[in-house]
C-alpha positions as CSV (number, residue, x, y, z in Angstrom):
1,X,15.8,11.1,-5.3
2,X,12.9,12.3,-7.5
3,X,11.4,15.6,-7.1
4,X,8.3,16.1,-5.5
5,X,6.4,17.1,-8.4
6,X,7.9,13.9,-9.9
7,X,6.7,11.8,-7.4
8,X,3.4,13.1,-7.7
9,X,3.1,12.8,-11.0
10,X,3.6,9.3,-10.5
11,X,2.2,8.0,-8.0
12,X,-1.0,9.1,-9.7
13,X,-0.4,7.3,-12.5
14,X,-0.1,4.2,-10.2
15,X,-3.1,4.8,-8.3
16,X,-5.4,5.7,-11.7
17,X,-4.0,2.3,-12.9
18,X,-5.2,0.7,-9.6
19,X,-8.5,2.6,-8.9
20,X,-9.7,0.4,-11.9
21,X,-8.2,-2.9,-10.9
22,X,-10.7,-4.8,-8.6
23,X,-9.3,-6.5,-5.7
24,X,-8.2,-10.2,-6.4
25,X,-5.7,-12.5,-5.4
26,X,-5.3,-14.3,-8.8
27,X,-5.7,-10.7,-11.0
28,X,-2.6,-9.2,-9.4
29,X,-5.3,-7.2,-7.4
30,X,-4.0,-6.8,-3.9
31,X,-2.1,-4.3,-1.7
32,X,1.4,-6.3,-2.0
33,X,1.0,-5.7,-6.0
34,X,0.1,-1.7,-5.6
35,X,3.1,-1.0,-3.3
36,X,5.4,-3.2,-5.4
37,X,4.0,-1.0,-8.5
38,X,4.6,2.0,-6.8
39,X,7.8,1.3,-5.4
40,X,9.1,0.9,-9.1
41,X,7.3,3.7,-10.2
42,X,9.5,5.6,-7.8
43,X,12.6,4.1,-9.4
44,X,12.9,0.8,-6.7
45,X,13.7,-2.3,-8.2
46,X,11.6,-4.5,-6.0
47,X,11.6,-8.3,-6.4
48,X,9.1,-10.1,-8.3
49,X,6.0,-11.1,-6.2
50,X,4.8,-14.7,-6.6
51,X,2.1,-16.0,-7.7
52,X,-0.9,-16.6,-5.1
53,X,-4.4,-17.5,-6.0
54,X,-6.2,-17.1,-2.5
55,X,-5.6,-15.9,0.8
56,X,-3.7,-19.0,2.6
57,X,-1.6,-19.2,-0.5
58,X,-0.7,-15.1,-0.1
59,X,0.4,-16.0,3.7
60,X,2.4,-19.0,2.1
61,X,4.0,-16.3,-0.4
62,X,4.9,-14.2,2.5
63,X,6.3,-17.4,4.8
64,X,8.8,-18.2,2.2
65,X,10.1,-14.7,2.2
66,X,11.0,-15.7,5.9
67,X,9.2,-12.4,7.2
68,X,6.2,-12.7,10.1
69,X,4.2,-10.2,8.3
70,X,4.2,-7.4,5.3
71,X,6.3,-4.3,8.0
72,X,9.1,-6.7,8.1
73,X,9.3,-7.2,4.6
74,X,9.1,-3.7,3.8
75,X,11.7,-3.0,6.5
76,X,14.5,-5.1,4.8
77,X,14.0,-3.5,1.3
78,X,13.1,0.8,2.5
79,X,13.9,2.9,5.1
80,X,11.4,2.6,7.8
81,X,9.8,7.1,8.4
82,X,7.5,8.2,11.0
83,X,3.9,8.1,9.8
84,X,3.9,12.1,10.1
85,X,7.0,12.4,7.7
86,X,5.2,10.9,4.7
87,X,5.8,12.4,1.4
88,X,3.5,11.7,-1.6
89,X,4.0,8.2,-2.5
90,X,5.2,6.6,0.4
91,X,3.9,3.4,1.8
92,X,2.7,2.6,4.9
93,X,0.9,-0.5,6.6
94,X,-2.6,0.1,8.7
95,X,-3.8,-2.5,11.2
96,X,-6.8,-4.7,9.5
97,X,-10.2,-3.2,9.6
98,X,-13.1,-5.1,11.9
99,X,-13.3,-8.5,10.8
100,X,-10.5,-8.7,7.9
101,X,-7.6,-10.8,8.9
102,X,-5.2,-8.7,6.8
103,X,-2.9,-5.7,7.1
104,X,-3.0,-3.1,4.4
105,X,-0.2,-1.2,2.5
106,X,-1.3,2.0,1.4
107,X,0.2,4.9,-0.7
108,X,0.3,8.5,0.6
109,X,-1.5,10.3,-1.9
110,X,-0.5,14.0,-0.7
111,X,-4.1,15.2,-0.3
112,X,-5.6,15.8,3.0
113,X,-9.2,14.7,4.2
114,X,-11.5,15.3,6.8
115,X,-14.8,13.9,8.0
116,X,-16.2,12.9,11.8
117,X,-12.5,11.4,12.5
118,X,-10.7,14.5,11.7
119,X,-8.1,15.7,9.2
120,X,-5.1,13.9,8.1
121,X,-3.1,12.5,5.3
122,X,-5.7,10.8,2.7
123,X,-4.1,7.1,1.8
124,X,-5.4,5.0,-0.8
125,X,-5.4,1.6,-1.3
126,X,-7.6,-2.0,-1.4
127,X,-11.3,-1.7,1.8
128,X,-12.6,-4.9,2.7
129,X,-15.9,-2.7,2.5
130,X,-15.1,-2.1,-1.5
131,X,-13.6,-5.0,-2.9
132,X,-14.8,-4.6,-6.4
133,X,-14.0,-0.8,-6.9
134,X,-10.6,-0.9,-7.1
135,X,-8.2,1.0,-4.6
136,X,-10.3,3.9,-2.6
137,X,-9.2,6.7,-0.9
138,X,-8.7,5.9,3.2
139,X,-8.4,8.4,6.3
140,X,-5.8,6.2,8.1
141,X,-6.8,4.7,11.3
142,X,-4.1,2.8,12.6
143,X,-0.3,2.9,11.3
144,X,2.0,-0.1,12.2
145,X,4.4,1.5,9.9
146,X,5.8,4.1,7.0
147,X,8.3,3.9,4.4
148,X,10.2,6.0,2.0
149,X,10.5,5.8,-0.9
């Protein structure tokens, strides 16, 4: 297992190479490609993801997998961690925001945030409300589930 310093060290270089990566399903832009980039960065050996160009052919990706959704998947390749026990660099999945069919995987980034929610772990990852900026920071809402890795 990699030090903590390690895994901060890169997990930021994951998240600088995805904070200028737009979302997009045919640019290798979406949350499945961040936590499989992190997961490797963390020394995982993850399987290839393939290729989707849209948003029914992403679900069709995750159907042949033979998982219902992204926490099962996750679940049969990393040990599933409460949401309090995240390190930096660990995934989790958040429910879908208002309005976006999706889950999101996000990466623990080991900084804390605060705002008219309250404080917590900041995550970062893919907003529906910022689809061209790349991943964003996010104060976690909802958590169906965290992994280590």
């Amino acid at each position: 297992m990699m030090r903590l310093d390690e895994r901060a060290t890169a997990t930021a270089a994951v998240l600088a190479r995805f904070r200028v990566r737009p979302f997009g399903w045919k640019a290798g832009g979406t949350c499945i490609h961040l936590a499989r980039a992190q997961m490797r960065a963390l020394g995982h050996r993850p399987p290839s993801i393939p290729r989707f160009h849209s948003a029914i052919g992403a679900q069709r990706a995750l159907a042949a997998t033979g998982f219902d959704d992204l926490a099962a998947l996750l679940d049969s390749m990393l040990p599933r961690i409460a949401p309090a026990a995240m390190w930096v660099g660990d995934i989790a999945v958040m429910a879908p925001s208002e309005g976006d069919p999706f889950d999101a995987i996000v990466v623990s980034t080991g900084q804390t945030g605060s705002g008219s929610i309250g404080g917590g772990q900041m995550m970062a990852g893919y907003h529906a409300d910022h689809p061209g900026d790349g991943i964003v920071n996010i104060i976690p809402m909802a958590f169906k589930g965290a992994w280590r890795l």
